[in-house]
SEMIDREN-12979 format. One line per 4 residues: number of its first residue (from 0); their letters; for each residue x, y, z of C-alpha. Coordinates in pm, 1 decimal, decimal comma, always signed. Each point is the difference from the previous one (the first is absolute). Last residue first. Layout:
N
NUM	A	X:Y:Z; ...
***
This chain:
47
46	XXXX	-4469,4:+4531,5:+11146,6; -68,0:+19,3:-318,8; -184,5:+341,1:-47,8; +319,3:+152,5:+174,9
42	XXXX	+228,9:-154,8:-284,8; -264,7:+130,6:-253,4; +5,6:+346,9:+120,1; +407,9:+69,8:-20,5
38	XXXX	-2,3:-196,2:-358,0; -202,6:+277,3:-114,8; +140,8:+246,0:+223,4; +347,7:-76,7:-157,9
34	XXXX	-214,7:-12,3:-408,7; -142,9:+318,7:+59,3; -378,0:+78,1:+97,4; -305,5:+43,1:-194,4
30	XXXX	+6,0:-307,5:-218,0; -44,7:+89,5:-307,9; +179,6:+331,7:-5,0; +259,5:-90,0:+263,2
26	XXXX	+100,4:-237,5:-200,9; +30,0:+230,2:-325,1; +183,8:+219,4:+170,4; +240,0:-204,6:+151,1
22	XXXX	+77,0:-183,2:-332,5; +112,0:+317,1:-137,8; +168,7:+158,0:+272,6; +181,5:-343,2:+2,2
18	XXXX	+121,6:+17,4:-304,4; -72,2:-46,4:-409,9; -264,2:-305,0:+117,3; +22,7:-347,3:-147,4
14	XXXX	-178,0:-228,0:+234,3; +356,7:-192,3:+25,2; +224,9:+324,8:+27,5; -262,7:+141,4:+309,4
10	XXXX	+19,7:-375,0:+131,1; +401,6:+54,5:+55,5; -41,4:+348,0:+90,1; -268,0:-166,1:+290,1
6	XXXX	+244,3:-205,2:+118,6; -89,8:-389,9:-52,1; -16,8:-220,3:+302,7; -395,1:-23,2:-122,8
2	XXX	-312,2:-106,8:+186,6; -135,4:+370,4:+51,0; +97,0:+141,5:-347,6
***
């Protein structure tokens, strides 16, 4: 997800998920946060 142009419905359909409530929760489950703050930490990690 973090060195993609992709939208995330777009990688939602790829990974298979129903929706994006779906995939959502299951991000947030393994990782703790959701998918925007995901990509929101990792960008200020890089700099």
């Amino acid at each position: 997800m973090l060195n993609t142009l992709l939208r995330s419905t777009a990688i939602i359909k790829k990974l298979g998920f129903e929706n994006r409530t779906v995939f959502y929760t299951h991000f947030k489950k393994k990782f703790g946060v959701t998918p925007n703050q995901y990509r929101l930490l990792s960008k200020s990690k890089n700099k």
